[in-house]
Residue, then its C-alpha position, 0 to 999 in steps of 0.5 A: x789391882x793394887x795401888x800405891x801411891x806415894x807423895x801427897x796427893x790432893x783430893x782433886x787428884x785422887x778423885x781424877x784418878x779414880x774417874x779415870x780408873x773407875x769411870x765416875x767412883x769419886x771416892x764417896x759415891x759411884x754416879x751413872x747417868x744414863x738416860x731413861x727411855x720409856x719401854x714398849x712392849x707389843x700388843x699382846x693381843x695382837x701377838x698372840x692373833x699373828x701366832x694363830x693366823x700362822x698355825x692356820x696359814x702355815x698348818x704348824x704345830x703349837x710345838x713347831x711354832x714355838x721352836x721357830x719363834x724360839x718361845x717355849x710352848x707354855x708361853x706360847x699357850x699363855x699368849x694363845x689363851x688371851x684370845x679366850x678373853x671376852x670380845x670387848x675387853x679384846x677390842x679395848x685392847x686391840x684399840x690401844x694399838x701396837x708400837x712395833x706395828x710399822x717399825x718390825x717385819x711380820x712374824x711370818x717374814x722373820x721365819x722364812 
């Protein structure tokens, strides 16, 4: 995009028209807004129980699994092994809960 501007122009409208060019550039500095939400991530933990109750429910492969769930089969082996870690530090774990628990359907609903 080329611009020439003719005349005098006063900063006021310079930085207008950049606004409406450039959506917010005002000739120093460029400004976003944008709101800041917090994350949520699934329970892991709970993730990798969901995975292996349907390797035994629905007598998948780890290879097949991971192609339904579109995850590569090393992730889906990291995720498995968490299930390897001490008893306790699962519950602990387990006790913080799932923030998509009542909001997502159940891995077992999205392949079908």
């Amino acid at each position: 995009m080329i611009l020439v501007l003719s005349g005098s122009l006063s900063g006021k409208e310079i930085e207008s028209f950049f606004t409406s060019v450039f959506g917010g550039f005002t000739g120093r500095t460029r400004t976003y807004q944008r709101e800041e939400r917090p994350r949520k991530y699934r329970n892991t933990l709970a993730v990798a129980r969901e995975w292996r109750a349907l390797m035994r429910e629905g007598r998948l492969t780890q290879a097949e699994l991971a192609r339904e769930l579109r995850v590569s089969r090393a992730r889906l082996t990291q995720v498995l092994h968490l299930l390897d870690i001490d008893p306790k530090v699962a519950a602990t774990i387990i006790a913080l809960g799932d923030p998509f628990n009542r909001r997502c359907a159940p891995v077992s609903l999205r392949i079908q």
